[in-house]
C-alpha positions in Angstrom: 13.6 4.6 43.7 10.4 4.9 41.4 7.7 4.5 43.8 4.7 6.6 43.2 4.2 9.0 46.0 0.3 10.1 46.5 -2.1 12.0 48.8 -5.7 10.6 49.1 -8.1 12.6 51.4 -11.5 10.7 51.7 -13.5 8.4 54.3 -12.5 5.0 56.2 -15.1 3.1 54.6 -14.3 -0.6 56.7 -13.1 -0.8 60.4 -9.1 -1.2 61.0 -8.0 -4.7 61.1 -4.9 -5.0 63.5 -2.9 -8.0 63.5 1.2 -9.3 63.5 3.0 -10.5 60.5 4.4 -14.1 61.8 7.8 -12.0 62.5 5.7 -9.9 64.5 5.6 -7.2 62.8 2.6 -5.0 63.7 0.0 -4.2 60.6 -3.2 -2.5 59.9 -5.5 -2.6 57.3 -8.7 -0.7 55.7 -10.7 0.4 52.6 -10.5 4.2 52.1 -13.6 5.6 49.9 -12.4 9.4 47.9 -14.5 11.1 46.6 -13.7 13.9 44.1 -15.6 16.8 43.8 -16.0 19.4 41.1 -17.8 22.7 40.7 -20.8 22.7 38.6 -21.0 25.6 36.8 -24.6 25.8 35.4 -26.2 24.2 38.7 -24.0 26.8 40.7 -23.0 24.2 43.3 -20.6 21.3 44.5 -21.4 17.6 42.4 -19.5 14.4 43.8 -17.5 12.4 41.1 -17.1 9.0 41.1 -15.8 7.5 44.3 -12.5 5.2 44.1 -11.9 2.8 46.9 -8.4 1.7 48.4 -6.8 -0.4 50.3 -4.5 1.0 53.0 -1.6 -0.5 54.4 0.5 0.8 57.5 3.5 -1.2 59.3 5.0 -0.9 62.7 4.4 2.1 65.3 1.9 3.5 62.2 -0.6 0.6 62.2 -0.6 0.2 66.4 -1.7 4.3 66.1 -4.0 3.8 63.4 -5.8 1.1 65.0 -5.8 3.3 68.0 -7.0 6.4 66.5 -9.2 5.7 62.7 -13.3 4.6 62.6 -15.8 4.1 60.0 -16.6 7.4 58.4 -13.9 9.5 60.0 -12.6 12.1 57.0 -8.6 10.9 56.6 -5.7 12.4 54.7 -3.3 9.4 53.3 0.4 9.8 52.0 2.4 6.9 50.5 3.3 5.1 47.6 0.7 3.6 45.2 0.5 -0.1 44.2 -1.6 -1.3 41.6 -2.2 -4.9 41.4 -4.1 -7.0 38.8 -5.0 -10.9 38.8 -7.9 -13.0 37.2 -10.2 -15.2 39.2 -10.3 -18.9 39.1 -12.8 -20.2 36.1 -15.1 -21.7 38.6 -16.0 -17.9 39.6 -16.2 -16.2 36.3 -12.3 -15.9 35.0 -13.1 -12.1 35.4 -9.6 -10.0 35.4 -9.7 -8.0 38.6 -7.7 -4.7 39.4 -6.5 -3.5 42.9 -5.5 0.0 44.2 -3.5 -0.2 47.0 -1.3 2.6 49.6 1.6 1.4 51.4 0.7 4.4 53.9 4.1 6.1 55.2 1.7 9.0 57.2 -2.4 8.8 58.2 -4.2 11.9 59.9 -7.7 13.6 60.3 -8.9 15.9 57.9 -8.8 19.2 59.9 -10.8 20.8 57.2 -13.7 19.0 58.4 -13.5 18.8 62.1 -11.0 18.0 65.2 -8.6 16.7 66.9 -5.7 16.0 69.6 -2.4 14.6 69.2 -1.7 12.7 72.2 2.0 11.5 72.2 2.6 7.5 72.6 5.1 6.5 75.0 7.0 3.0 73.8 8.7 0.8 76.2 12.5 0.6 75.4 13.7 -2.3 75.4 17.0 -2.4 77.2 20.1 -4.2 78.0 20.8 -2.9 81.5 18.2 -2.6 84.1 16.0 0.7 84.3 17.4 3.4 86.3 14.0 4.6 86.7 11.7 3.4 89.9 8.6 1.1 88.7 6.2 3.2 90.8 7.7 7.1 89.8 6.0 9.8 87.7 6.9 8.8 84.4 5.8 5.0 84.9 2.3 6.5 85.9 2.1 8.9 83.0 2.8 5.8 80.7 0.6 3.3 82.7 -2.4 6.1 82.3 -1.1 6.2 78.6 -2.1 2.9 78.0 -5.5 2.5 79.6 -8.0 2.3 76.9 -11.8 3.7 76.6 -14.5 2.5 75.8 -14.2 3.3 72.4 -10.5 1.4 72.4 -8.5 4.2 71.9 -5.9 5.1 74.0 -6.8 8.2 76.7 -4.4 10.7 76.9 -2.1 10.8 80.3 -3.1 13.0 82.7 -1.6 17.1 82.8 0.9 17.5 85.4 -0.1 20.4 87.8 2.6 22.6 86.6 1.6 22.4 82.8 0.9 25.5 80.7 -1.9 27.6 81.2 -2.6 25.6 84.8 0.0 26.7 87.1 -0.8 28.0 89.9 2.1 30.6 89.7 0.7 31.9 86.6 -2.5 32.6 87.5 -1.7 34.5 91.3 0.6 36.8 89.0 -2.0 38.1 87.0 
């Protein structure tokens, strides 16, 4: 395969957009603005380059997290391969020849160099052939229910720490 493989770190420049393919596929969408940045010798300081806008793609489990997880402005590190596209517009709007950067995103994350963040683990419904061993109303329905509950901000809140979780048992802390 001859795919070219890159790595963008810059900015979500447009909101996710979140839709199905007509197989219902899950896809998200958004513009990524980099940056680059160079030392300037004579000033003695940082200068920002040009900035280069893309177009991200993400498919499947990817794009449901993304749209969960990525805002406007939030610093993002992008891997996946690189499409360039080129076309010309109609003559009515100028014939101009147009050229399109574009990531086919295979991994999206925070930039940890500039601030924070927690992994929170998504819990998929399997689908199944036989019926669910599992009662509707046990532990690990709740932990996925709360999984699913949404914020304000429309991304998904993390399920709640069982009361025997690291660093909070109750064992733990009489010992010491």
């Amino acid at each position: 395969m001859n795919d070219t493989m890159v790595t963008l770190v810059g900015n979500a420049a447009t909101a996710v957009e979140h839709r199905e393919t007509a197989a219902g596929v899950p896809v998200a969408r958004f513009r990524m603005a980099a940056t680059s940045r160079r030392w300037d010798k004579a000033r003695e300081c940082w200068t920002d380059g040009e900035t280069s806008f893309y177009t991200v793609r993400s498919w499947r489990a990817l794009a449901d997290n993304v749209a969960a997880s990525v805002a406007v402005g939030e610093p993002l590190v992008v891997q996946g391969r690189l499409r360039l596209r080129e076309g010309e517009q109609p003559p009515e709007k100028g014939g101009q020849r147009w050229f399109a950067a574009e990531i086919d995103a295979i991994a999206i994350g925070h930039d940890l160099s500039r601030g924070t963040a927690a992994f929170r683990r998504v819990v998929r419904a399997r689908q199944e052939s036989a019926p669910s061993q599992r009662p509707v109303d046990g532990p690990e329905f709740k932990e996925v229910e709360a999984a699913t509950t949404s914020s304000a901000k429309g991304r998904a809140e993390p399920p709640p720490r069982p009361s025997g979780a690291a660093g909070n048992s109750p064992q733990k802390a009489s010992a010491a």
